[in-house]
C-alpha positions in Angstrom: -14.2 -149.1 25.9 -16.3 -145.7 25.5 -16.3 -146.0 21.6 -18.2 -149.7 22.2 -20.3 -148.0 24.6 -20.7 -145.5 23.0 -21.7 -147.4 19.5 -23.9 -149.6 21.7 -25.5 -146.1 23.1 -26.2 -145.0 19.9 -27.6 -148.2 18.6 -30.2 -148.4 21.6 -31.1 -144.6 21.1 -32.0 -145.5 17.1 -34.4 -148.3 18.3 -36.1 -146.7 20.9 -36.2 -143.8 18.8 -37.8 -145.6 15.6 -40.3 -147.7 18.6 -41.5 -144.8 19.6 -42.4 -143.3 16.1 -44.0 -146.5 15.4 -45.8 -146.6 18.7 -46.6 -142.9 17.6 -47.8 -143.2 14.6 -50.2 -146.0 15.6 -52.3 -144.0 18.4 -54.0 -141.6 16.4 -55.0 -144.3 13.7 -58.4 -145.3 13.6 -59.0 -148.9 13.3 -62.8 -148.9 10.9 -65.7 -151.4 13.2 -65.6 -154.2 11.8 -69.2 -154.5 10.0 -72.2 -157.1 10.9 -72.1 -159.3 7.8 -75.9 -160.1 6.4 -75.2 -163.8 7.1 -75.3 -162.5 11.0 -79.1 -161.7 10.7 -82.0 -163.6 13.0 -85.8 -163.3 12.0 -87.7 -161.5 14.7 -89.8 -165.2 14.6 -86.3 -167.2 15.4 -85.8 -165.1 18.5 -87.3 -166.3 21.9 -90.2 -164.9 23.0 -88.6 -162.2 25.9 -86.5 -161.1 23.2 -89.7 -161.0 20.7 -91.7 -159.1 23.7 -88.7 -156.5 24.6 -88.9 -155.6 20.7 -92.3 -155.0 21.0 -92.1 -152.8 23.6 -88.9 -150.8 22.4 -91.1 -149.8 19.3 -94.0 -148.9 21.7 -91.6 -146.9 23.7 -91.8 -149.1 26.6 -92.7 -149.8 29.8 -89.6 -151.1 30.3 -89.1 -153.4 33.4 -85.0 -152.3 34.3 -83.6 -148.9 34.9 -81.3 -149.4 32.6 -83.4 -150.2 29.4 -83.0 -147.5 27.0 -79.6 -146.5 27.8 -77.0 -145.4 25.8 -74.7 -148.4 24.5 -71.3 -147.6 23.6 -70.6 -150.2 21.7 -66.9 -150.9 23.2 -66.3 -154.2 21.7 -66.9 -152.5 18.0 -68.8 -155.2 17.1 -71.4 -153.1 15.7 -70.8 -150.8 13.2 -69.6 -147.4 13.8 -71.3 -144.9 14.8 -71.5 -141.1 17.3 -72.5 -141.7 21.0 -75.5 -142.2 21.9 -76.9 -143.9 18.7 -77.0 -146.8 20.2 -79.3 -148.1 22.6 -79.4 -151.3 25.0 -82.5 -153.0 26.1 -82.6 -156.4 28.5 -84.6 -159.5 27.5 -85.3 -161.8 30.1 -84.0 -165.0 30.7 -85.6 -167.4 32.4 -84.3 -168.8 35.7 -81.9 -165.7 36.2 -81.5 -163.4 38.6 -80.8 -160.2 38.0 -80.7 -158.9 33.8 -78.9 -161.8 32.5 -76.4 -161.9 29.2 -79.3 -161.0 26.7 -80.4 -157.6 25.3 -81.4 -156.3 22.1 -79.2 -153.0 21.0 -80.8 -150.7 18.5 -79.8 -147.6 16.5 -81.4 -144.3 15.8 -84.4 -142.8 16.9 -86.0 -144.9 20.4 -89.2 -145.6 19.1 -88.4 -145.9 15.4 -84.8 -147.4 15.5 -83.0 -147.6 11.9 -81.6 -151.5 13.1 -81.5 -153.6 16.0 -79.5 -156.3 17.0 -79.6 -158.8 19.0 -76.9 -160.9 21.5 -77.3 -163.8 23.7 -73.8 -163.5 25.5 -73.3 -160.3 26.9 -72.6 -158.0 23.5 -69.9 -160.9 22.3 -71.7 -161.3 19.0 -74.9 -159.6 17.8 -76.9 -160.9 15.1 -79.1 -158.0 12.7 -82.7 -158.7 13.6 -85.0 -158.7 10.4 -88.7 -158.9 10.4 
C-alpha cells in the first residue's frame, strides 16, 4: 500500500512540478500589442462632428470641457500598439443625449499638441480606428 502511494506521490509531485515551470515560464513573457491594421483607419471627414471639433482642439492645445481630457491612457486592452506610459493620451467627444462623458474619445500619441497618431473609438476603447486626414 505505501509503494502505490507512494508511486502516486511521486506522480502528482512530477505534474505539479512541470505546471509550475510552465506557469513559470509564461509570466515573464511578453505578449507583442497586437498592431492597428491600415484597413482600421477613419478620415477625419467620416468622423462626427464632436469627434471632428475635439481633434481640433487637441491640436490647439485645448480648452478642453472635462477634467480628464488630456490624461494619460494606459492603453490596458493593448489594442493600440505598444508603447512607454504616458504616450498616450485620452480625450472625450461628446455624444449627444448623454450624461456624463459617454463611450467616445479620441486617444493620441506623442507630443499633446503635435501628436505622432490619433485614434479614435466609439465604444469605450473596444476598438480604435487610425484617424487620417
Amino acid at each position: 500500500m505505501s509503494n502505490a502511494f507512494t508511486t502516486g506521490g511521486r506522480q502528482w509531485v512530477a505534474a505539479a512540478l512541470l505546471g509550475s515551470l510552465c506557469l513559470w515560464g509564461s509570466v515573464g513573457a511578453r505578449h507583442p500589442a497586437p498592431v492597428v491594421p491600415a484597413a482600421a483607419s477613419v478620415a477625419l471627414a467620416e468622423l462626427p462632428a464632436p469627434a471632428r471639433s475635439t481633434y481640433v482642439r487637441i491640436h490647439q492645445g485645448g480648452p478642453f470641457p472635462h477634467d480628464k481630457d488630456g490624461s494619460v491612457f494606459g492603453n490596458y486592452e493593448r489594442q493600440l500598439p505598444a508603447r512607454r506610459r504616458g504616450y498616450y493620451r485620452e480625450y472625450t467627444v461628446r455624444t449627444p443625449g448623454v450624461r456624463g462623458r459617454g463611450a467616445r474619445r479620441i486617444v493620441c500619441g506623442g507630443a499633446p499638441r503635435t501628436p505622432d497618431a490619433c485614434y479614435y473609438t466609439g465604444d469605450h476603447y473596444a476598438s480604435f480606428r487610425l484617424i487620417a486626414q
